[in-house]
C-alpha positions in Angstrom: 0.0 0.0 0.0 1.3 3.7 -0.1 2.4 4.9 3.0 -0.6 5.4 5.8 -1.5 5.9 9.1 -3.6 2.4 9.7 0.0 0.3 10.9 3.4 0.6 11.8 4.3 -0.5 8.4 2.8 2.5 6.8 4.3 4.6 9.2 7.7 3.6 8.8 7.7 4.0 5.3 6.6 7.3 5.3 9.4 8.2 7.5 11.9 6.1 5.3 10.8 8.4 2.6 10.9 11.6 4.7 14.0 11.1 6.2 15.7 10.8 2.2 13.8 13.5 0.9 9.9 12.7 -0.2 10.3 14.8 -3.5 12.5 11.7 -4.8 10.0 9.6 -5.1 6.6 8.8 -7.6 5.2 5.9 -6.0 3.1 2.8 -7.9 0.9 0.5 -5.0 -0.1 -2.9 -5.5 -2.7 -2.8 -2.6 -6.0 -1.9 -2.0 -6.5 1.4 -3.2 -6.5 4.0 -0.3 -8.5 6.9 0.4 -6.9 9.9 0.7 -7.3 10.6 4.5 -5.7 7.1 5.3 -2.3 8.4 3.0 0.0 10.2 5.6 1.6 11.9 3.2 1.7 15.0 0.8 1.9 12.9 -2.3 -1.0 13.1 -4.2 0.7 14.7 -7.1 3.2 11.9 -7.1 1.3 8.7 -7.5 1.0 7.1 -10.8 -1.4 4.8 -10.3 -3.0 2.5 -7.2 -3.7 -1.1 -8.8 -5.3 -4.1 -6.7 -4.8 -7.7 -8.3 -7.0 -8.8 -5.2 -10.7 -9.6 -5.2 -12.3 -6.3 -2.7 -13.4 -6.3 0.4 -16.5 -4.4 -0.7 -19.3 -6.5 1.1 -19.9 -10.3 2.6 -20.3 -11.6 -1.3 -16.9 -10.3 -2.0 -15.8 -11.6 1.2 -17.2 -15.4 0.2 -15.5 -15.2 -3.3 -12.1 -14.6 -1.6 -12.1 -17.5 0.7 -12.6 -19.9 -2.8 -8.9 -20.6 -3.3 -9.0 -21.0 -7.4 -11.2 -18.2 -7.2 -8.9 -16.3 -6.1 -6.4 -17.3 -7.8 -7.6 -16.7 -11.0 -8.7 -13.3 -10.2 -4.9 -12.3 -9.6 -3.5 -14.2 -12.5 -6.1 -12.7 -14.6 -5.4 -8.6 -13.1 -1.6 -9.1 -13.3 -2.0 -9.8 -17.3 -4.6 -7.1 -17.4 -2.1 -4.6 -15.4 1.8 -5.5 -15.7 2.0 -3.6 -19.9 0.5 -0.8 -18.1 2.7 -0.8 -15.2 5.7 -1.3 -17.0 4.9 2.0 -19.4 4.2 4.1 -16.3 7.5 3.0 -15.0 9.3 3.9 -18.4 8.0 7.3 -18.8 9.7 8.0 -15.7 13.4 8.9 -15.4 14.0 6.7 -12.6 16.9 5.7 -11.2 16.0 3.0 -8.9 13.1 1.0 -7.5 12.4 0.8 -3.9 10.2 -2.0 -3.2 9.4 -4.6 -0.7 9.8 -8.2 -1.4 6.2 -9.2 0.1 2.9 -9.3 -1.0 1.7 -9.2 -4.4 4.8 -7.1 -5.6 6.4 -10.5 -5.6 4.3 -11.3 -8.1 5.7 -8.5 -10.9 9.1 -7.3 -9.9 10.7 -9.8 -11.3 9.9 -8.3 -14.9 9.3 -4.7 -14.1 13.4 -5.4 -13.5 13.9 -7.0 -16.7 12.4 -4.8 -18.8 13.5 -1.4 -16.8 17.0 -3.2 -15.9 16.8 -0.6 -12.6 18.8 -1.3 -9.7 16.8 -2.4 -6.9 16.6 -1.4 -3.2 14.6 -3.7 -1.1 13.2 -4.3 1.6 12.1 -7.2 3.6 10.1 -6.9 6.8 8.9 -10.9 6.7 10.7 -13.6 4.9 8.8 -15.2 2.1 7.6 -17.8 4.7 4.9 -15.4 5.6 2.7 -15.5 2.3 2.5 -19.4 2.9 -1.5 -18.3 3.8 -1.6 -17.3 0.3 -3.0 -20.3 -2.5 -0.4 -23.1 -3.2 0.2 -21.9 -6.5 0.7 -18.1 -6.0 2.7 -19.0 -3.0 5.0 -21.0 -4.9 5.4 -18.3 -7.2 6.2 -15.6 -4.8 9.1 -17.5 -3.3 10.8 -18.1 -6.2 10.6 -14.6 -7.4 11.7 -13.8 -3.7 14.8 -15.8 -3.5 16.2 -14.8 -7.1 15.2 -11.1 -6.4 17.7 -11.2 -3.2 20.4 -12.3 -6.2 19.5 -8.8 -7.5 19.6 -6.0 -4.6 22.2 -3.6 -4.4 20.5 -2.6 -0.7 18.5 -4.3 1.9 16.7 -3.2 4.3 16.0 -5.3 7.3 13.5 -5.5 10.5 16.2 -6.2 13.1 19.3 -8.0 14.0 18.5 -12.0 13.7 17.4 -11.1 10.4 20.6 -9.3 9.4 22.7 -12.1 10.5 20.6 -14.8 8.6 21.0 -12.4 5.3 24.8 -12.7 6.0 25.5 -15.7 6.3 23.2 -17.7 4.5 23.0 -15.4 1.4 26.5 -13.6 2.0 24.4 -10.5 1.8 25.2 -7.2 4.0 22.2 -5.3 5.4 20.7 -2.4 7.3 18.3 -2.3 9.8 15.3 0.3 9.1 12.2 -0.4 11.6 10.1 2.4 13.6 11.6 5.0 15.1 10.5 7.5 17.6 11.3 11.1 18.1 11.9 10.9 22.0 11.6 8.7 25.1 8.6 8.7 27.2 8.6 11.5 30.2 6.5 9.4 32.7 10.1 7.8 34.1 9.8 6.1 36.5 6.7 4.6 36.8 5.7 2.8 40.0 3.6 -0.5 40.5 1.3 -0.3 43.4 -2.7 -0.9 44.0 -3.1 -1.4 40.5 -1.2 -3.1 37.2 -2.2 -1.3 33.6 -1.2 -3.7 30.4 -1.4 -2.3 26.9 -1.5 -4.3 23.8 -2.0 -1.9 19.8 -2.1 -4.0 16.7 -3.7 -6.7 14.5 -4.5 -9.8 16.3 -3.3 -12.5 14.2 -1.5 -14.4 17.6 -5.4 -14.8 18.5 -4.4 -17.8 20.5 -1.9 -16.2 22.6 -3.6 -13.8 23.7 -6.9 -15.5 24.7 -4.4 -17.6 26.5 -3.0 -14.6 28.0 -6.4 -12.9 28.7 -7.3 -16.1 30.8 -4.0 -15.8 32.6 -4.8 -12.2 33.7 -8.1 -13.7 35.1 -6.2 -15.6 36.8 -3.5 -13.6 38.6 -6.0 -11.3 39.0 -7.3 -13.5 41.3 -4.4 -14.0 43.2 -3.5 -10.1 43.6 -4.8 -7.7 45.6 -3.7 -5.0 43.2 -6.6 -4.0 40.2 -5.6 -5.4 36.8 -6.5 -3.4 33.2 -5.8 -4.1 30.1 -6.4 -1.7 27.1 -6.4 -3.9 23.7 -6.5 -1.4 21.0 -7.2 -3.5 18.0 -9.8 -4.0 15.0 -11.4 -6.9 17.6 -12.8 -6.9 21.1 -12.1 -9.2 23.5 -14.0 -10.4 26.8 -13.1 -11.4 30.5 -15.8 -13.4 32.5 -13.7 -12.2 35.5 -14.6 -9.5 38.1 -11.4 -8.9 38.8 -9.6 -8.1 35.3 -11.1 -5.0 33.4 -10.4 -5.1 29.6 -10.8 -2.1 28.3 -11.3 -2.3 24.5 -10.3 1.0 22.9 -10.7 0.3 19.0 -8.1 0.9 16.4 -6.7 4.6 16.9 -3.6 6.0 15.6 -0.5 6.5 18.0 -1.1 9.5 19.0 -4.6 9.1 20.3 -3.5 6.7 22.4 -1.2 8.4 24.4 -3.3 9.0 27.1 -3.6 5.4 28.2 -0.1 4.5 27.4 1.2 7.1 29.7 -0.8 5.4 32.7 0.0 2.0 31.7 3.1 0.2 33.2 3.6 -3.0 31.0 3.3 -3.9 27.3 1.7 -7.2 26.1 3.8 -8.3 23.2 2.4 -12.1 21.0 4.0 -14.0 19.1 2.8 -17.1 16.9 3.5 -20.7 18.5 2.3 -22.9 14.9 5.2 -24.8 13.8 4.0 -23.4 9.9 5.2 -19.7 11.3 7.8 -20.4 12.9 10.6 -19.5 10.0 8.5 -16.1 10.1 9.0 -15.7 13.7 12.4 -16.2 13.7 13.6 -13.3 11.3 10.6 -10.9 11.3 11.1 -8.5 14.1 7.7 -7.1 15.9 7.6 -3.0 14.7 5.4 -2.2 17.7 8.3 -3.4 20.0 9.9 0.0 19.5 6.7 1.8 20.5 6.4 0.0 23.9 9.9 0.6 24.9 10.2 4.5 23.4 7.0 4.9 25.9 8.7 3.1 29.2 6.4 0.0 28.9 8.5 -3.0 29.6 7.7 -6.0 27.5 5.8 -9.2 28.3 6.9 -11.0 25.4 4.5 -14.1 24.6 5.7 -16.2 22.0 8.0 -19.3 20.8 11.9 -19.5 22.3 13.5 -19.4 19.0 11.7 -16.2 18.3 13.5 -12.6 16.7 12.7 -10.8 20.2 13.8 -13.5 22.5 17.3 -12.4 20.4 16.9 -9.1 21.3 16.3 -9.1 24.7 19.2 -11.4 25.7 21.3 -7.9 24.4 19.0 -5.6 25.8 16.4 -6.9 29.2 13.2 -4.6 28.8 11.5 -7.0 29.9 10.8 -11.1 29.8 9.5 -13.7 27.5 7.0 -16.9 28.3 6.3 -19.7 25.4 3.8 -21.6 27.3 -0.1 -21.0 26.0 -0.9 -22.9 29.5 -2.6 -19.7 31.7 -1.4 -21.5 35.0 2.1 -20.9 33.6 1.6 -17.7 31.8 0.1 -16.5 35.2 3.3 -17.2 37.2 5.3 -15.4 34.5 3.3 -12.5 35.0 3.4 -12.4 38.8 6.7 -13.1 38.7 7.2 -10.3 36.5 5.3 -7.9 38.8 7.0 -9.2 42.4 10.4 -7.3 42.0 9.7 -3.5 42.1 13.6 -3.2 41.4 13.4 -5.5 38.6 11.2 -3.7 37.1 12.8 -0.1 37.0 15.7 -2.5 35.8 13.5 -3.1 32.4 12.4 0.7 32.4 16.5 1.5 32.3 17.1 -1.0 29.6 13.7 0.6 27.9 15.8 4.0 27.8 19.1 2.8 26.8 17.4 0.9 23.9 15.7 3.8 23.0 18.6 5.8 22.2 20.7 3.0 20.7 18.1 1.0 18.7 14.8 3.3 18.2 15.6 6.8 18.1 15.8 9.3 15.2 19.2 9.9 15.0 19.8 6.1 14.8 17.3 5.8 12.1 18.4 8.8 9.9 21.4 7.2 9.8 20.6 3.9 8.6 18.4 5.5 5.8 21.2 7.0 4.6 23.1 4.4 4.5 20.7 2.3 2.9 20.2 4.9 0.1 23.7 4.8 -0.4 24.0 5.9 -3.7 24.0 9.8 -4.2 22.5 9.9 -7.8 19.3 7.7 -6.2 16.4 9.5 -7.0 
C-alpha cells in the first residue's frame, strides 16, 4: 500500500521516505487502493497509479468469493496480465533511477519483470521472509518464493527489521544489510513509573497471535485472582475481546492512531507483546522483528513477550532486558510469569532502564536517519 497511518508498516515508510527527501520519489501501490485521508503523506501529485490484483473487500459476497482458493487465484493471474504492460509504461515514462520496493505481498508477483524490462537497480526491503505469504493459495505462494529468492540475487541494498534477520542475510545469502524499523522522536517522560494498588497492560495492533492472547487474557483472570492490586488491560485492536472475570477490566479501545492513544499509554506500566506458537510460522517468527516493540519501549512499557523460544525478540532481549519472554499457552504458567514479573519492584525499573538505553541505541531518530542514509547509499538515487 502507499504509506498510511492504519499500521506501523505505513508509518515507517513514510518516515523512510521523509527522512531521504519525499520529493524523490513517484510511487506505484499494488494494494488496495487507499483513500486519501488514510495516505499520511503529501503525495497526491506523485502517484502514478494505485492497482489491486485482489478480489475487494467491498461486502460479505466479496468476502465469500475470496475464501474460494481458485477463485482467487484466478482473479490475480487474470489482473496481473490485465495490469503488468500498463505498469511497465508508467515506470518507463519516468526517469527513474532505482526502484524501492518490498519483497512481500503481491509485488512479488511482478518485480521480477518490471526489473527486466527497466533493468533498474533495486533497493529492497524485507520486513517478513517469504515464509509469511505461505497463507496465500499453493500456486501463487510457490510463485512468490521463487521470485523472492532470485530477487535477493539482484539487490544492491537491503533493508531489514532487526538483527537475527541481518545475520541470517549474511551468512546464508552472503548478503550485508541495514536495519530500518520504527523509530520514535523521543523517550517517554513518565520515568519512572511505579507499581502499586493497580497493574495497567497495553496491547496496539492486529490480532493474528489470536491464540496467545486468549491464553493470555485467561492468565490475567487468573493472577487477577491472586493479587490484591486491580488489573486493566487496554487492547487497542480491529477486535474486542472479553473477560468473564470481576477482577480483570479489559478495556477495548478500538483501532486509533499512535497519537490518540497516548493518554492510556502514559498510565500503563507493562506492554503485552504475542507472538505465533504454529510450527508453519515459525521460520516467520524467527527473522521478522515485531515493529510495535519500539513503541512500547520508546514509551517506558517493559515488554511481556509471549511467544516461541526461538523467536526474533527473545534475540533481542538477551542484548538488551526490557522485559521477559513466556512460550507456554498454558494460563497456569503464563500467570506465574506474570506475577513473577510484577513481584520485584527493582526488577522492574531495571527493564524501564534497559527501555531508555534501547531507545537511544536501537529506536531513536538519529539512529534511524542514519541507517536511511546508509541504505540509500548511492548519491545519484532518485
Amino acid at each position: 500500500m502507499l504509506p498510511n497511518n492504519l499500521d506501523a508498516g505505513g508509518i515507517l515508510y513514510a518516515d523512510i521516505l521523509k527522512n531521504y527527501g519525499l520529493e524523490k520519489f513517484r510511487f506505484i501501490s499494488l494494494q488496495y487502493p487507499l483513500k486519501e485521508e488514510h495516505i499520511n503523506l503529501e503525495i497526491s501529485k506523485q502517484i502514478i497509479e494505485q492497482y489491486s490484483f485482489r478480489i475487494p473487500r467491498k461486502n460479505f459476497f466479496y468476502k465469500v468469493m475470496r475464501k474460494i482458493p481458485l477463485l482467487d487465484t484466478c482473479y490475480v493471474f487474470f489482473n496481473l496480465l490485465l495490469c503488468q504492460r500498463k505498469i511497465i509504461e508508467s515506470i518507463n515514462k519516468e526517469d527513474f533511477d532505482a526502484i524501492f520496493a518490498p519483497l512481500r505481498g503481491d509485488v512479488l508477483l511482478i518485480l521480477p519483470l518490471i526489473l527486466k524490462k527497466t533493468s533498474l537497480p533495486l533497493y529492497a526491503m524485507v520486513e517478513d521472509t517469504v515464509e509469511a505469504e505461505i497463507l496465500d493459495s499453493n500456486v501463487l505462494y510457490k510463485m512468490k518464493k521463487k521470485a523472492y529468492y532470485d530477487l535477493l540475487k539482484s539487490v544492491v541494498s537491503l533493508g531489514v527489521a532487526g538483527e537475527t534477520m541481518n545475520e541470517y542475510f549474511r551468512t546464508k545469502f552472503n548478503l550485508n544489510s541495514i536495519i530500518l524499523r520504527p523509530s520514535h522522536e523521543k523517550f517517554s517522560s513518565i520515568y519512572p513509573k511505579i507499581l502499586n494498588h493497580e497493574v495497567n497492560i497495553f496491547f496496539a495492533g492486529n490480532t493474528y497471535a489470536e491464540r496467545e492472547l486468549k491464553a493470555f487474557i485467561k492468565a490475567l483472570e487468573i493472577a487477577s485472582a491472586s493479587t490484591s492490586s486491580i488489573i486493566t488491560f487496554y487492547i487497542a485492536s480491529h477486535k474486542s475481546y472479553f473477560s468473564s472475570s470481576d477482577k480483570l477490566i479489559i478495556n477495548n479501545l478500538g483501532w486509533r492512531t499512535q497519537g490518540e492513544l497516548m493518554g492510556y499509554i502514559d498510565k500503563c506500566h507493562i506492554s503485552y507483546l504475542p507472538y505465533r506458537m504454529e510450527s508453519k510460522f515459525k521460520h516467520q517468527m524467527m527473522y521478522a522483528f515485531p515493529g510495535k516493540s519500539g513503541f512500547y519501549v520508546s514509551n517506558n512499557l517493559p515488554v511481556f513477550f509471549h511467544g516461541p523460544a526461538y523467536s526474533s525478540f527473545n534475540t533481542f532481549l538477551k542484548y538488551h532486558a526490557v522485559g521477559v519472554a513466556c512460550d507456554s499457552l498454558s494460563p497456569e504458567i503464563i500467570s506465574a510469569r506474570f506475577m513473577d514479573f510484577l513481584g520485584n519492584d527493582l526488577a522492574y525499573l531495571k527493564y524501564q532502564d534497559e527501555c531508555r538505553a534501547a531507545f537511544h541505541t536501537k529506536f531513536s531518530k538519529e539512529v534511524f536517519s542514519k541507517n536511511v542514509s546508509d541504505f540509500f547509499k548511492l548519491n545519484n538515487v532518485n
